[in-house]
N, C-alpha and C positions, 0 to 999 in steps of 0.2 A: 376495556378491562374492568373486572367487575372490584369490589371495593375491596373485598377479601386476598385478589389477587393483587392491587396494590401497596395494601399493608402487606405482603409478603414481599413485595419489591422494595421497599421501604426498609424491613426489618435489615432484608438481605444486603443492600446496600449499605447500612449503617454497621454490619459486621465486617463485609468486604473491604469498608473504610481503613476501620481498626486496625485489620489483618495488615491493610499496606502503609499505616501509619508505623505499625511497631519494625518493617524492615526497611523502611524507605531511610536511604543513605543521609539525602540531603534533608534537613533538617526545616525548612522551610515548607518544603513538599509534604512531609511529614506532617506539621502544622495543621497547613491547609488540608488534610485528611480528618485530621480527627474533628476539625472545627465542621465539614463536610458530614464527619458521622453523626455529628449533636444535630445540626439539620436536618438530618435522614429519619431521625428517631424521631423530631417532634412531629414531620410526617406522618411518621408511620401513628403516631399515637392522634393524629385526624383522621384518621383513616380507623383506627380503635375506638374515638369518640363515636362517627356513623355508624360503627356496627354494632358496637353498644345500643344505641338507639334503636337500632332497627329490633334488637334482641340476639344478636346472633354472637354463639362462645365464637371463642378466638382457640383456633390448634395450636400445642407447641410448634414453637416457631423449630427448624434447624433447616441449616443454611444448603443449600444444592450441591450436585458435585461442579457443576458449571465452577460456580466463586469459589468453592474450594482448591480445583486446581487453578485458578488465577491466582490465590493466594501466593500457593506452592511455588506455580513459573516464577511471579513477583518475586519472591523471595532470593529465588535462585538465581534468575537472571537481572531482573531489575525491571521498574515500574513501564522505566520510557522503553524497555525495546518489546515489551506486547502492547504498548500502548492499544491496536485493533481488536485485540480480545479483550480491555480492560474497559473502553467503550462500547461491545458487546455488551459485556454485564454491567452497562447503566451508571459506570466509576464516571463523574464529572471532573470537572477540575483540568484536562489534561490538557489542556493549552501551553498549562506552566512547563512542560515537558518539551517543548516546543518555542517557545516565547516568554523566557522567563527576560521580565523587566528590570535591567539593572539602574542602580540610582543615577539619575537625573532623565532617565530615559520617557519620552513624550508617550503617555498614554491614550488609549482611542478615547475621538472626540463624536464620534461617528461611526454609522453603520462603513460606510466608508476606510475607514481606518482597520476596525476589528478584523480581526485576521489575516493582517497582512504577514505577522511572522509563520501562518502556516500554512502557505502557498510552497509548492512546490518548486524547487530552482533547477534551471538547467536545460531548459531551450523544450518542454513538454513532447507536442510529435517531432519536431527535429532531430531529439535524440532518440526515442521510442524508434524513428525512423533508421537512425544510424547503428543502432543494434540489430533491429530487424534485420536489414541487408546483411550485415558481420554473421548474425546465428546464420543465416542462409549461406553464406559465401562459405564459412567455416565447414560446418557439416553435409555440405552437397559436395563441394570440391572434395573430401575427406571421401565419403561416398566413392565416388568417382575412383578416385587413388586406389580405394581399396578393390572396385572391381578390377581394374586394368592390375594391379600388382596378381590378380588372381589366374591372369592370363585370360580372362574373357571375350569376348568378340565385339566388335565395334556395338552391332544393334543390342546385344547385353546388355552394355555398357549406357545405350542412349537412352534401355528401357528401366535401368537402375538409376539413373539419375531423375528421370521424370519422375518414377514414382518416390523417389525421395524428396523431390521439391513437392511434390503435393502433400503427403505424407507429413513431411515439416513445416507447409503453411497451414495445413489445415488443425497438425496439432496447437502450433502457435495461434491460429483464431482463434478457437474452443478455448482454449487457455485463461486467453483475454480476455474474450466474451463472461466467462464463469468469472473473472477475478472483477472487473467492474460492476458486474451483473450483484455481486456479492457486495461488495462497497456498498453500489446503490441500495439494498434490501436493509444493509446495517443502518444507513442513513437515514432512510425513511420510517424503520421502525424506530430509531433517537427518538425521531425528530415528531413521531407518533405520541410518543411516550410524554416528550415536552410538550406537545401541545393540550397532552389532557391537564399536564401536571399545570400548566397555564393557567389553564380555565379553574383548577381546582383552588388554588392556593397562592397565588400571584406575587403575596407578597415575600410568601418562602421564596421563593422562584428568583426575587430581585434579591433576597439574602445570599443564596446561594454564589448568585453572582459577584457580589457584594466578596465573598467571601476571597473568590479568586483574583480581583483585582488588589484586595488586600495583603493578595499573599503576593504579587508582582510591584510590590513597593508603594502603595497610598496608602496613609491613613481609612483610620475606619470610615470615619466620618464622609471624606471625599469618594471612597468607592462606595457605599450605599450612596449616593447623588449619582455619581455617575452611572450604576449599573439600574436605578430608579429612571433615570433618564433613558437609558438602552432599551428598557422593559415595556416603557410607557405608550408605543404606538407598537399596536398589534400587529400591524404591516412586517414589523421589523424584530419584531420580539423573539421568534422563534430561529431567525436566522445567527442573530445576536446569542443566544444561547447555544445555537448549534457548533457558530465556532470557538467563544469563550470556555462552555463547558465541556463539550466532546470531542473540542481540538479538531473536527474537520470542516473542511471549507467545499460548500457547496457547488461553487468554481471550477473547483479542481475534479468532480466526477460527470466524466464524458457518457456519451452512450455507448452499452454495449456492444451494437451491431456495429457502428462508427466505427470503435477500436477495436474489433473484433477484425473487420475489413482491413482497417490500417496496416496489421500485424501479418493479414495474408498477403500483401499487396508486397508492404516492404522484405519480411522475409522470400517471396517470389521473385523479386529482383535480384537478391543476392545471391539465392539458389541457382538460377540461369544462367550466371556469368560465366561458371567452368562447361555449361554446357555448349555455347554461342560454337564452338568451331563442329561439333556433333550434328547440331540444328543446322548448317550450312553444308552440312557433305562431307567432311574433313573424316578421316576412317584412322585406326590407329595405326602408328605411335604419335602421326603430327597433331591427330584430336586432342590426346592427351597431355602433352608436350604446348600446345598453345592454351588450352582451357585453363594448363596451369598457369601460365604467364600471366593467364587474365587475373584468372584468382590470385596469384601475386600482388595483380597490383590495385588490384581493390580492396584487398586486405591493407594493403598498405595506405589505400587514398583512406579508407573508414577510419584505420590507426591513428592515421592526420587530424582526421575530423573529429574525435574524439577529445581530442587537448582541446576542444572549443570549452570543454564540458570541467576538463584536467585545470586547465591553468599551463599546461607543459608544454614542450618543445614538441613542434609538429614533426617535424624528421622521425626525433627519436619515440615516438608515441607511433608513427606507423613501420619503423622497424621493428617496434616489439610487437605489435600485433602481426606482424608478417613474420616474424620468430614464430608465435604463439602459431599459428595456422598453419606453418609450413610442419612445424614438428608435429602438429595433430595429422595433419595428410600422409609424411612420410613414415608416420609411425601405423596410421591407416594402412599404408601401402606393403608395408613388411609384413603386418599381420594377412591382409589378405595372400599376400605370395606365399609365407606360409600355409594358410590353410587349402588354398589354391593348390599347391602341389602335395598337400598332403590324404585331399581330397580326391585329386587328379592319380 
């Protein structure tokens, strides 16, 4: 990035601050913004001193439309729920969004420690898994319903469901694939961006840090030692900033094609279940009539398995998912009998 283009990163940052200082609710948060903007600015004015030197005017500064509508969203809706596009435009700090420290609470001592509050909860592919199967089970049995309500013919019916489990794995892949795919790209340019800003200015760099442990209940003085200590080995410096200032943890971003596959694999299984008695010979009304049972009662084992994730009653967790699915198929089923005979 060339020096002009980070004094405009700088500038821009230091405005973006402001903007989400004067609507940020919690007053802490708030703080730690504006204290983030005075940073940004002395930035940006090292970044004013080399171009000075070199002889080069400085353009009026105004700010993008990118930060400006973060402003806006920010405003509207609130800091922590874009958190992904407020790390996009280079907003530090958002761990506190995530990990905010209340008093007497143990602060990291270690690379080890940092980030533990912004790990994802909830059992990662085991539940990715248990959804997968549910989207499949849901909308392919649904599928299903709705041809046979239309009066179609057994091979219709086996060739509407194949292509809707392909159809729904393959869009559930692409999905994945782009939605990690996208993370990682965010990640890597962060973590781009920190590494120049490293090299350029190191000890802003531990300020900045400095700033956010401050704002998660330490003194001034104890968070400049510690975020001094975090900074100090290069090894670790960049990941240390990666999850204290842009809230995401390197851990938690799998590969593309990995979860990409996961999502076809799991939605495949769940899609196949109404079809098992088709795939074996079974012609209608008993294909129909058993495919659903199945789908019943895997709607109902997923329901189950979901309170792993709830806290709640397994019974009642796959009754209502077996509610949810059965009213999605039989309202599938009406609609195609209508159209079916109106078609017909």
């Amino acid at each position: 990035m060339s020096a002009i283009d980070s004094w405009r990163e700088e500038r821009q940052s230091a405005w973006l601050y402001r903007q989400l200082a004067q609507t940020e609710r919690d007053a802490t948060v708030a703080r730690l913004f504006v204290d983030l903007a005075a940073a940004a600015e002395q930035q940006a004015l090292h970044w004013e001193g080399l171009l000075a030197t070199d002889g080069h005017a400085l353009p009026a500064f105004h700010p993008g439309w990118r930060p400006r509508l973060g402003a806006q969203l920010a405003a509207i809706f609130g800091g922590r729920r874009i958190k992904p596009l407020l790390a996009a435009l280079k907003v530090r700090g958002l761990s506190i969004y995530s990990a905010p420290v209340p008093s007497g609470h143990t602060m990291p001592q270690s690379l080890a420690d940092v980030g533990r509050g912004h790990r994802a909860v909830g059992g990662g592919n085991v539940r990715a898994a248990i959804f997968g199967i549910n989207d499949g089970l849901v909308s392919n049995a649904s599928l299903v319903l709705g041809m046979v309500g239309a009066n179609a013919d057994t091979g219709v019916v086996l060739t509407t469901g194949i292509a809707g489990l392909l159809a729904g794995a393959l869009s559930m892949a692409s999905g994945e694939y782009v939605s990690v795919r996208s993370q990682r790209e965010l990640f890597e340019h962060q973590i781009a961006l920190e590494r120049d800003e490293l090299a350029e200015y190191p000890e802003a760099e531990a300020e900045e840090l400095a700033l956010i442990y401050a704002a998660r209940g330490l003194t001034m003085d104890e968070a400049r030692a510690l975020a001094t200590r975090m900074v100090s080995d290069p090894a670790v410096a960049l990941d240390v900033l990666s999850r204290e200032e842009l809230g995401l943890n390197p851990d938690d971003l799998g590969s593309p094609i990995g979860a990409a596959g996961f999502s076809f694999v799991a939605f495949t299984l769940g899609a196949l279940v109404p079809l098992v008695p088709f795939i074996f010979g079974a012609v209608l009304p008993d294909a129909a009539l058993i495919g659903s049972l199945l789908a019943a009662a895997g709607l109902f084992a997923t329901g189950a398995a979901m309170s792993l994730f709830t806290g709640r009653n397994a019974a009642l967790g796959g009754l209502r998912m077996l509610a949810i699915g059965g009213g999605a198929g039989a309202l599938t089923y009406a609609i195609g009998h209508l159209l079916g005979g109106g078609i017909g």
